[in-house]
N, CA, C and O atoms as CSV, one atom per row, in Angstrom:
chain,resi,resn,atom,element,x,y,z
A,1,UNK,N,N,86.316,97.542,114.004
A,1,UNK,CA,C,87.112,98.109,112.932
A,1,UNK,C,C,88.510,98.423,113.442
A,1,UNK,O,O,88.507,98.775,114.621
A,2,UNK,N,N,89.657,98.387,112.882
A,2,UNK,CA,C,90.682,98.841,112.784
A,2,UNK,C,C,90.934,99.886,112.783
A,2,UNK,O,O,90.439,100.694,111.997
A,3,UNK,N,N,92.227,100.311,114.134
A,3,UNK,CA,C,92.503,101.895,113.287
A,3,UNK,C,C,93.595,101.726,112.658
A,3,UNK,O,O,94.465,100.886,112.892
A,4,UNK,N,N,93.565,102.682,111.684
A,4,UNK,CA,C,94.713,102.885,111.044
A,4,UNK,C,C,96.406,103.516,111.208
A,4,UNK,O,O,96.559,104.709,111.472
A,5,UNK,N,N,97.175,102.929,111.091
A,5,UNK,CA,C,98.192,103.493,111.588
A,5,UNK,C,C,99.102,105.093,110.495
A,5,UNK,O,O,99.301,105.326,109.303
A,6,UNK,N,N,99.411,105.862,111.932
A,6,UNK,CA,C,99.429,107.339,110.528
A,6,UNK,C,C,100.640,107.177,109.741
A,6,UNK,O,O,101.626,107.000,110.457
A,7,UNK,N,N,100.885,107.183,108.447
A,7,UNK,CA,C,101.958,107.593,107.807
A,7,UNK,C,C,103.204,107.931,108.282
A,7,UNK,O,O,104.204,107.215,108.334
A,8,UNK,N,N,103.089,108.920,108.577
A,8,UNK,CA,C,103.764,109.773,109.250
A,8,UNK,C,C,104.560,109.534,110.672
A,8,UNK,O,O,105.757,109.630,110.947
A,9,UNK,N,N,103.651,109.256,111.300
A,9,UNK,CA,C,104.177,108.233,112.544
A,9,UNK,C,C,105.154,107.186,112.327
A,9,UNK,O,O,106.096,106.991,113.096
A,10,UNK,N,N,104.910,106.460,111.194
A,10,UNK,CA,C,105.336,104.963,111.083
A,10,UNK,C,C,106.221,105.833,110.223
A,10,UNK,O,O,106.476,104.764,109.668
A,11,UNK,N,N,106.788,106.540,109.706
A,11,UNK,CA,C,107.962,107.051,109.423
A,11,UNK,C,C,108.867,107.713,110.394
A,11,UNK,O,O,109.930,108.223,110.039
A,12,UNK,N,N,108.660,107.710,110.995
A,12,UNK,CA,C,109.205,108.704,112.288
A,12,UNK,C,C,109.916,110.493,111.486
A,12,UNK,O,O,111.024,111.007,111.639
A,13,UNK,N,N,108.861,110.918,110.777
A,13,UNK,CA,C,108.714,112.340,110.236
A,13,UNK,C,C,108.859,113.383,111.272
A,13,UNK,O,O,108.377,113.498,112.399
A,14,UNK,N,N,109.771,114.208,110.470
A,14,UNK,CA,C,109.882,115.279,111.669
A,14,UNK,C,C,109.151,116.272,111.313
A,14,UNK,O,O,108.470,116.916,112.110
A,15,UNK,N,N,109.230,116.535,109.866
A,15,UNK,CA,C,108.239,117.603,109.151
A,15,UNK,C,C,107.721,117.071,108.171
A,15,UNK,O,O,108.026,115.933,107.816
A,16,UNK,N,N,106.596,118.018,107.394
A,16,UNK,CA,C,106.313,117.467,105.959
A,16,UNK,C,C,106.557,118.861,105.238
A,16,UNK,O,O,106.382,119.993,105.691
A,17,UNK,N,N,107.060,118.419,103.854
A,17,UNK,CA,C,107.863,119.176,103.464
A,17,UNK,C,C,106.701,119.408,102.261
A,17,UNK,O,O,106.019,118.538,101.720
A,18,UNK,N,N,106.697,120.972,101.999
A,18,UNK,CA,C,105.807,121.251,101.206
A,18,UNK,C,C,106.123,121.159,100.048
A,18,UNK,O,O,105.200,121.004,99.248
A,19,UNK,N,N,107.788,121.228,99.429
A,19,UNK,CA,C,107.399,120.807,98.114
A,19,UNK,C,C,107.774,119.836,97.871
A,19,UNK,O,O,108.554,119.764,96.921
A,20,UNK,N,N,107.451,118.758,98.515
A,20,UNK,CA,C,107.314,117.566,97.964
A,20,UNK,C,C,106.161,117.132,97.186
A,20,UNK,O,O,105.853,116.007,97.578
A,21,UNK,N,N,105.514,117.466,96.406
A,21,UNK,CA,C,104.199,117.445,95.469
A,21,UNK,C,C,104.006,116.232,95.744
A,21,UNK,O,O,102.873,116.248,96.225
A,22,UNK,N,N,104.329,115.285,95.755
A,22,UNK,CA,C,103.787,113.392,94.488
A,22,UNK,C,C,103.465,113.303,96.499
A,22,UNK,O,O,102.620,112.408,96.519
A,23,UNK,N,N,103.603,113.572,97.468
A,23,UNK,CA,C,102.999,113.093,98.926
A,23,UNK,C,C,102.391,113.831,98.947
A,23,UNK,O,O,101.302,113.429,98.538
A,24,UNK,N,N,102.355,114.902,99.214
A,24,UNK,CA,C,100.764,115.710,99.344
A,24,UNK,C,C,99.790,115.862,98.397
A,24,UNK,O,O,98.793,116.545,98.629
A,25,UNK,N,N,100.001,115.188,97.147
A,25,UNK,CA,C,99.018,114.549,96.275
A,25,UNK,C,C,98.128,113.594,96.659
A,25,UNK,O,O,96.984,113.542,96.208
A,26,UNK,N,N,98.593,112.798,97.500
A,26,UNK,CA,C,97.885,111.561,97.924
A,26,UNK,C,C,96.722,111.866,99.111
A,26,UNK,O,O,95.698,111.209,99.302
A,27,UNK,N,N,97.144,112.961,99.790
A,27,UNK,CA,C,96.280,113.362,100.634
A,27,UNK,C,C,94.967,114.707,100.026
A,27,UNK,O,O,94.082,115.208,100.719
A,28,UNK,N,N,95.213,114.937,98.832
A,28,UNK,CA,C,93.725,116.110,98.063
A,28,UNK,C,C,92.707,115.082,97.408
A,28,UNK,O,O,92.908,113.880,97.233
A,29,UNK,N,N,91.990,115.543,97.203
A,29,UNK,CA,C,90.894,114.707,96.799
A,29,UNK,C,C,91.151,115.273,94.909
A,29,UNK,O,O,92.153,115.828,94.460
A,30,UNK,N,N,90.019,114.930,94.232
A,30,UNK,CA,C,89.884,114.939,92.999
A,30,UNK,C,C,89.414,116.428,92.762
A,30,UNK,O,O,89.616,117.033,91.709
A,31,UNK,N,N,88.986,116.769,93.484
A,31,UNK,CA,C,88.598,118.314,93.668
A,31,UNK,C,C,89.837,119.318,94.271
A,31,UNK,O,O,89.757,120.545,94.207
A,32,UNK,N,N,90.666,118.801,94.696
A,32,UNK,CA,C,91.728,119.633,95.009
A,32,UNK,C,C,91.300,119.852,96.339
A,32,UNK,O,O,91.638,120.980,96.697
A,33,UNK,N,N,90.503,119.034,97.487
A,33,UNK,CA,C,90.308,119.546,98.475
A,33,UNK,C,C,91.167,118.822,99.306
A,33,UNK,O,O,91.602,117.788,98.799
A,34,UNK,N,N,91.472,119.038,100.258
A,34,UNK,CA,C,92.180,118.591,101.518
A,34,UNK,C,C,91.241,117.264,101.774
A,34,UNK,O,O,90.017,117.382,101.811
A,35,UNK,N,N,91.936,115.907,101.960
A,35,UNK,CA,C,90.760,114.776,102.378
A,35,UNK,C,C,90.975,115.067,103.835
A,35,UNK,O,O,91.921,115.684,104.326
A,36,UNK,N,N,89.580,114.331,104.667
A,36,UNK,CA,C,89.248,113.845,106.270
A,36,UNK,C,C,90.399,112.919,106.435
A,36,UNK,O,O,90.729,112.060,105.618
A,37,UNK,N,N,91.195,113.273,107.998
A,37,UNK,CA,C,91.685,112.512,108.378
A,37,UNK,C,C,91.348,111.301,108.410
A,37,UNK,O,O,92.162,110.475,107.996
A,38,UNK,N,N,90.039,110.857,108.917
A,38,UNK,CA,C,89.363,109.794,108.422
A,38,UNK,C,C,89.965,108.808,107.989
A,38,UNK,O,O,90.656,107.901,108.453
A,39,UNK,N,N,89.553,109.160,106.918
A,39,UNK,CA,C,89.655,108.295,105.172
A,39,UNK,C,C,91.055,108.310,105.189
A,39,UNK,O,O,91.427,107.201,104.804
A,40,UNK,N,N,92.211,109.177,105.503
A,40,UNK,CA,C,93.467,108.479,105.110
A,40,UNK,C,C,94.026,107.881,106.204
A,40,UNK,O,O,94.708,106.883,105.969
A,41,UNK,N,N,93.905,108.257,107.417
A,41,UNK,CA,C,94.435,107.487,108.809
A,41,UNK,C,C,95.585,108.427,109.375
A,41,UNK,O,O,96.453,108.049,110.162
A,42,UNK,N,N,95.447,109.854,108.795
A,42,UNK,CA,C,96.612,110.361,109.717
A,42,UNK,C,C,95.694,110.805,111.051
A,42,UNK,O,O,94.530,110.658,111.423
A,43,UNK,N,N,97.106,111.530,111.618
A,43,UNK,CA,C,96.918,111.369,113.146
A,43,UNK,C,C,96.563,113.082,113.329
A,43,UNK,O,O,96.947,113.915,112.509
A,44,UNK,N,N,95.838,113.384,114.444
A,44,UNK,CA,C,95.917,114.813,114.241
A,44,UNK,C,C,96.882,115.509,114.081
A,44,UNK,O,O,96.767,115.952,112.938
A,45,UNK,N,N,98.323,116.118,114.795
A,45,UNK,CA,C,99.299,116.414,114.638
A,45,UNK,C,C,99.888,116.374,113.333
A,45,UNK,O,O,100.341,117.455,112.956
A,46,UNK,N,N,99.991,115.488,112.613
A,46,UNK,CA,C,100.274,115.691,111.489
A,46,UNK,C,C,99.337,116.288,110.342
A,46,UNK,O,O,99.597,116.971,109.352
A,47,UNK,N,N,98.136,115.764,110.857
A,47,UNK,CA,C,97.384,116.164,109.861
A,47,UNK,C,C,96.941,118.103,109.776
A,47,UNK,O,O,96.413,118.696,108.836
A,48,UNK,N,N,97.467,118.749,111.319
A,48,UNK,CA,C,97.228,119.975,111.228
A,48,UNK,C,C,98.605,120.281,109.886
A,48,UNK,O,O,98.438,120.815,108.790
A,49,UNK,N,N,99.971,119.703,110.499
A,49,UNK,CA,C,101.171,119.937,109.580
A,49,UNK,C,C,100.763,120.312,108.062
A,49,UNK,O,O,100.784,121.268,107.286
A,50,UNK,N,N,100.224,118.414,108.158
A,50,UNK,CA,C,100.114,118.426,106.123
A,50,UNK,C,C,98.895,119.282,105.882
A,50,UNK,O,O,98.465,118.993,104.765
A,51,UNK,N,N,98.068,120.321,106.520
A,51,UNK,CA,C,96.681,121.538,105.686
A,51,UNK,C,C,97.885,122.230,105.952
A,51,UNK,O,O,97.890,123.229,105.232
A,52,UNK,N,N,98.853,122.177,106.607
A,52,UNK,CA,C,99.788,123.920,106.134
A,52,UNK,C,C,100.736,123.835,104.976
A,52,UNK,O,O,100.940,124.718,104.144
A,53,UNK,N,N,101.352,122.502,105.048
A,53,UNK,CA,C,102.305,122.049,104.330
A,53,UNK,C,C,101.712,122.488,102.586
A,53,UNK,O,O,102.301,123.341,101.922
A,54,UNK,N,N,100.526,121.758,102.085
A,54,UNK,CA,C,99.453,121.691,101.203
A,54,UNK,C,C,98.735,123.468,100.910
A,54,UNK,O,O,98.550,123.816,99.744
A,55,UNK,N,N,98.483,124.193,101.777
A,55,UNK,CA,C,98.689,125.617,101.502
A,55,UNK,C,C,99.542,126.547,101.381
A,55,UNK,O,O,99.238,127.640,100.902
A,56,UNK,N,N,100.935,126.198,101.868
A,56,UNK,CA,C,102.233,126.506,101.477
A,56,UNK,C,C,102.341,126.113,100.207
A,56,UNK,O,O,102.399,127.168,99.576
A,57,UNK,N,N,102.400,125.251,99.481
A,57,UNK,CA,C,102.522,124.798,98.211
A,57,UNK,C,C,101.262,124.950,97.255
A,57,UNK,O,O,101.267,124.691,96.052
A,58,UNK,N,N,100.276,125.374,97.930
A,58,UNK,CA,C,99.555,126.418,97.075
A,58,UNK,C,C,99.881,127.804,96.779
A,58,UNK,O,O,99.847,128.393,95.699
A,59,UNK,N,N,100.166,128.172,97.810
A,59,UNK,CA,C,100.740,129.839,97.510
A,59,UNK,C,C,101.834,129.706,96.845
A,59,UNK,O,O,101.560,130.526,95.968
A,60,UNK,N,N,103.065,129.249,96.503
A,60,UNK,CA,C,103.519,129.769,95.753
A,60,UNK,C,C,103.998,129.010,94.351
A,60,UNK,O,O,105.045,129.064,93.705
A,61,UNK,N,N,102.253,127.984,94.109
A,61,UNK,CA,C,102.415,127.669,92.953
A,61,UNK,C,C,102.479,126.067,92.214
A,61,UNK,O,O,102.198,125.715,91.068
A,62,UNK,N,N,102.944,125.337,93.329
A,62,UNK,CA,C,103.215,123.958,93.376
A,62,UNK,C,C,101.411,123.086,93.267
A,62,UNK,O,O,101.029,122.430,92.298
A,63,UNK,N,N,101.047,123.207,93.840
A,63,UNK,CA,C,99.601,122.559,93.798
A,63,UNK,C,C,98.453,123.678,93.511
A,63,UNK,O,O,98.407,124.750,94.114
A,64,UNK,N,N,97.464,123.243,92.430
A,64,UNK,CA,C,96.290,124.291,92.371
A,64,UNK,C,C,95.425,124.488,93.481
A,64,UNK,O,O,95.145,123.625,94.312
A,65,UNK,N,N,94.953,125.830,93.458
A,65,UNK,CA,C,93.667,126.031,94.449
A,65,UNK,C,C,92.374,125.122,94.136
A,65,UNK,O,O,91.835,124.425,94.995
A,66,UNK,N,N,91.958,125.212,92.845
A,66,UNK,CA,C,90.776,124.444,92.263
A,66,UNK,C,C,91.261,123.648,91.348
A,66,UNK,O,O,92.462,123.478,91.139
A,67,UNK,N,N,90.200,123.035,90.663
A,67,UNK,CA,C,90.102,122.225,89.855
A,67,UNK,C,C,89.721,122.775,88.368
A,67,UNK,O,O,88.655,123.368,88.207
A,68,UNK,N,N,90.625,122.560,87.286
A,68,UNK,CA,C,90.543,123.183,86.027
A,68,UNK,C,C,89.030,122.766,85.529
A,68,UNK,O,O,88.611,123.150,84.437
């Protein structure tokens, strides 16, 4: 199998910016949960970034906690 190369990496990202909504959309699931690095191919380092980035923009409003 292939690994996947991270996003993030292949951008040469310095941060991820929490309110950027429509990108940290791509990484919640249908439930509003945070997906497995896994399944999207980021790298650890970033992927600690984008669970803070993604709870930053929960607290103050930008992305829901749950699912309506």
């Amino acid at each position: 199998m292939k690994h996947k190369q991270c996003i993030f990496c292949s951008q040469n990202a310095k941060y991820i910016d929490y309110k950027d909504v429509e990108t940290l959309r791509r990484f919640i699931s249908g439930q509003v949960k945070i997906i497995d690095p896994r399944h999207t191919g980021v790298c650890a380092k970033h992927q600690r970034r984008l669970a803070t980035a993604v709870k930053r923009a929960r607290l103050i409003g930008l992305l829901p906690f749950v699912r309506k």
